[in-house]
C-alpha positions in Angstrom: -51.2 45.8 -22.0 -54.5 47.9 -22.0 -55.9 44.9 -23.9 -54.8 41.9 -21.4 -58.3 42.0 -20.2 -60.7 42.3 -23.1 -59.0 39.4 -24.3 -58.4 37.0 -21.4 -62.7 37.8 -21.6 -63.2 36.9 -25.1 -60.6 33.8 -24.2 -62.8 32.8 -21.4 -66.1 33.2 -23.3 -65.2 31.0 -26.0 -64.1 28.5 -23.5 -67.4 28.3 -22.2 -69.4 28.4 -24.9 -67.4 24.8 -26.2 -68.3 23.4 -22.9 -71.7 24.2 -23.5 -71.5 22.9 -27.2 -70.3 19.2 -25.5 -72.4 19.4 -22.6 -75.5 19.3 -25.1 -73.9 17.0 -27.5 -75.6 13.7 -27.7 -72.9 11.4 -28.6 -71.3 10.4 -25.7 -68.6 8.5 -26.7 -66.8 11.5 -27.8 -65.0 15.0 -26.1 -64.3 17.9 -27.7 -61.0 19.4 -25.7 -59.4 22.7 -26.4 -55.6 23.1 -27.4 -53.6 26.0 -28.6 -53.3 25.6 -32.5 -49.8 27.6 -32.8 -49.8 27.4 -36.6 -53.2 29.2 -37.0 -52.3 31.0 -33.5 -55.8 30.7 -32.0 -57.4 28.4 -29.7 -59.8 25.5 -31.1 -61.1 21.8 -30.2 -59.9 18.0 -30.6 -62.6 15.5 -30.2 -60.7 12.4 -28.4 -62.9 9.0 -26.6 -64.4 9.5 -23.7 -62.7 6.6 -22.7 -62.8 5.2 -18.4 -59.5 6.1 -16.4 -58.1 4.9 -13.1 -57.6 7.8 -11.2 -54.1 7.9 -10.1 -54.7 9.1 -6.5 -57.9 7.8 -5.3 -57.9 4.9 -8.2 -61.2 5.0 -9.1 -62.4 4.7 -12.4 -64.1 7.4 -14.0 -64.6 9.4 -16.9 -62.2 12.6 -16.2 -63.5 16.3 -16.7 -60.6 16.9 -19.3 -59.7 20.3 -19.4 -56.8 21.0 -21.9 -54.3 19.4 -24.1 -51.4 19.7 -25.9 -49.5 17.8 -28.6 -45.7 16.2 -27.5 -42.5 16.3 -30.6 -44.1 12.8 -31.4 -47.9 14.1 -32.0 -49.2 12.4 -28.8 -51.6 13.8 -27.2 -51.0 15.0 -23.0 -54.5 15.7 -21.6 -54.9 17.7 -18.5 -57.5 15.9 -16.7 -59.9 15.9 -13.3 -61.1 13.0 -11.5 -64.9 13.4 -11.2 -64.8 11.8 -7.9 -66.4 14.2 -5.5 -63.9 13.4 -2.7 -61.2 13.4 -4.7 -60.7 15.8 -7.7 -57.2 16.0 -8.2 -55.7 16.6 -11.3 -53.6 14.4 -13.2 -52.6 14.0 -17.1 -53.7 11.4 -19.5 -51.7 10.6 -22.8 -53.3 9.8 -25.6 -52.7 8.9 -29.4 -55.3 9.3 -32.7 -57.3 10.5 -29.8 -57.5 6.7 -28.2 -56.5 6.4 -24.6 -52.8 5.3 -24.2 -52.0 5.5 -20.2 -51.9 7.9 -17.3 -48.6 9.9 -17.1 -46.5 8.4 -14.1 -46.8 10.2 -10.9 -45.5 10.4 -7.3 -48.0 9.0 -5.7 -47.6 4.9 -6.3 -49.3 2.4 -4.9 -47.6 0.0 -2.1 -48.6 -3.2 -1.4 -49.2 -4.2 2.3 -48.5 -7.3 3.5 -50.1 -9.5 6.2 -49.1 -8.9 10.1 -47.2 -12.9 9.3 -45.5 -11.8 6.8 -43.8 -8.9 7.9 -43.0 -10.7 11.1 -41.5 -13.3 9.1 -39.2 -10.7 6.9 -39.7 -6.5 6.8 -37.2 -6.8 4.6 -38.6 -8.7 2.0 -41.8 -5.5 1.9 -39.3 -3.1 1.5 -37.7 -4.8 -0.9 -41.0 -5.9 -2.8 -42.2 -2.2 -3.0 -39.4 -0.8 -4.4 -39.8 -3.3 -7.1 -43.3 -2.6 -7.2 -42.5 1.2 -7.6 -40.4 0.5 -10.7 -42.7 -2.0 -12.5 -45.8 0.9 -11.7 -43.5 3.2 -13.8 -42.9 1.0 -16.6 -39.3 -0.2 -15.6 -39.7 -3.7 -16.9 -36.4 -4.4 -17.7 -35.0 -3.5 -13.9 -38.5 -4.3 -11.8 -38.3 -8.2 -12.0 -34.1 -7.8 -11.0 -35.7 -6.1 -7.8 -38.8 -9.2 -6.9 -36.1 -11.6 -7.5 -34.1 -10.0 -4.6 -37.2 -9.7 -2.5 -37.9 -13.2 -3.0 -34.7 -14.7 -1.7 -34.7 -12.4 1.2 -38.4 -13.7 1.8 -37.2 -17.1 2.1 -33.9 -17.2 3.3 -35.5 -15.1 6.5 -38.4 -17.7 6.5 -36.0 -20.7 7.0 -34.0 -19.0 9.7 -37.5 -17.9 11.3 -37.8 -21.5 11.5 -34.5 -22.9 12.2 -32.3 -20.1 13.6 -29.1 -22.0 14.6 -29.0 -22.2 10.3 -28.3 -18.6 9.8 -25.1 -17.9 9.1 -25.6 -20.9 6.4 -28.4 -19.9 5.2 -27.3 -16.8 4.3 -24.5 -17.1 2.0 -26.1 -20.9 0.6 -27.6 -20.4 -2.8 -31.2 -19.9 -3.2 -31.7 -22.3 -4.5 -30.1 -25.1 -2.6 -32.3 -23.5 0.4 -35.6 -24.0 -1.4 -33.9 -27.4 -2.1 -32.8 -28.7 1.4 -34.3 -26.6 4.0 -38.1 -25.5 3.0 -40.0 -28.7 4.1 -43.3 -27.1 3.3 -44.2 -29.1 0.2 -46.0 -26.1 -1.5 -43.6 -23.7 -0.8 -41.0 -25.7 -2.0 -42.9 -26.0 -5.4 -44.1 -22.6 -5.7 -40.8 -20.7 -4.4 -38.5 -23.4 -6.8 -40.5 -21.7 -9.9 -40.4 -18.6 -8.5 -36.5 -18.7 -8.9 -36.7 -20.0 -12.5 -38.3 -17.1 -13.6 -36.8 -14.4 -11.1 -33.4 -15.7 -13.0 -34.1 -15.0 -16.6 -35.0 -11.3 -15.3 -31.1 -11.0 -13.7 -29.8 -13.4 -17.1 -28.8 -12.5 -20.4 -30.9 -15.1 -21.8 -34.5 -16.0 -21.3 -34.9 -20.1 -20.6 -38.8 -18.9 -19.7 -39.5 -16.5 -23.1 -43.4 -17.2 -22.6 -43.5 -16.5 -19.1 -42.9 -12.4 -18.0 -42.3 -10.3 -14.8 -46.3 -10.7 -13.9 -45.8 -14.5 -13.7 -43.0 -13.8 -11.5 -45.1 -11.6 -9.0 -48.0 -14.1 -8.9 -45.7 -16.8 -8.0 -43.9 -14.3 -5.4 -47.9 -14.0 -4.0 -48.4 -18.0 -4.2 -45.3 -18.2 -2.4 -46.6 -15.6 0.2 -49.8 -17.7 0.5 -48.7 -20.8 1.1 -46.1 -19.3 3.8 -48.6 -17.2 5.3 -51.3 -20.3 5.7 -48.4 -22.6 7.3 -47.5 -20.2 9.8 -51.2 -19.7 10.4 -51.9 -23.6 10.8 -49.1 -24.3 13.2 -50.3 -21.1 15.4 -53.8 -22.8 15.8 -53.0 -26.4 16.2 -50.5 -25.4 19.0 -53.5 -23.4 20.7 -55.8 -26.5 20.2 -53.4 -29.3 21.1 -55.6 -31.1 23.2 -59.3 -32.2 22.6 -61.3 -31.1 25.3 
């Protein structure tokens, strides 16, 4: 134990003296970042691509200060990294593989969408819903996430119809989605957006795919169309009421 210290210095020194090695090193593209060789038992340097990342809590891009790594059972590479934005520098690890950039590891801090004062007026439900499907698809969960907009959606417009005609909800909600879209939106974009929307939002609940070159991003953006278009009738009938005569 009398020799903890003298080598935690030597440790530190060496540490250092790397950093001052890549901090005068004119290629740029490149890192060196230390790891624990456990073969040779001693500490030494991987060079990996200085390669822009979105940090995960402030979500800027930058080039991270990386710090350490370590190799995973499949020879991947798990980078301890800091964001280099002054306000933020919070730590976070990166994986990489042949020292390329591969993806951020997942963390607890995901993003959530906000929707428009309409919107949310029009159906909290379908936000909650949305952002838990959003949470999933952050993490990867491609197989489950699109299950999860498809439920948002019909919640969106089921609760838009009987926002609009409230002596039809108790039909509305047990009638089919698609009927709805069908015979109650009489918005002609919504009705054409929302209708596609299903189509795809349907293969993600199905066994079989009728839409194999269309994926769980075509199903958000028509989830957003659909939002748009609701959002920008709402707004229209709001402003013609307060301007219904000329003056």
């Amino acid at each position: 134990m009398e020799h903890a210290p003298k080598r935690n210095k030597q440790f530190l020194t060496s540490i250092l003296d790397s950093y001052k090695v890549i901090l005068n090193s004119k290629d740029m593209s490149t890192t060196k970042v230390y790891y624990y060789d456990a073969i040779k038992c001693c500490f030494t340097t991987e060079t990996i691509h200085n390669t822009a990342i979105v940090c995960p809590h402030c979500k800027m891009t930058m080039i991270p200060t990386f710090i350490f790594m370590d190799y995973d059972e499949n020879g991947r590479q798990s980078v301890f990294c800091r964001c280099t934005n002054p306000s933020c520098n919070h730590t976070f690890i990166a994986e990489y593989e042949s020292n390329y950039f591969l993806r951020v590891e997942p963390n607890y801090r995901l993003d959530k969408m906000k929707f428009s004062n309409i919107i949310e007026s029009v159906s909290i439900s379908f936000c909650e819903i949305y952002n838990q499907a959003y949470a999933a698809h952050q993490m990867n969960l491609t197989q489950i996430c699109g299950v999860g907009y498809r439920k948002a959606l019909e919640f969106l417009i089921k609760d838009y119809i009987i926002s609009k005609e409230s002596t039809k909800e108790e039909a509305i909600k047990s009638k089919p989605l698609g009927k709805c879209i069908q015979e109650d939106v009489s918005e002609a974009k919504v009705k054409k957006v929302a209708e596609r929307a299903v189509w795809l939002g349907n293969d993600e609940t199905h066994y079989v795919r009728k839409w194999k070159e269309k994926d769980v991003d075509d199903l958000v953006s028509l989830i957003f169309l659909t939002v748009h278009w609701i959002e920008s009738e709402i707004e229209t009938e709001k402003l013609l009421e307060s301007m219904s005569v000329r003056k």
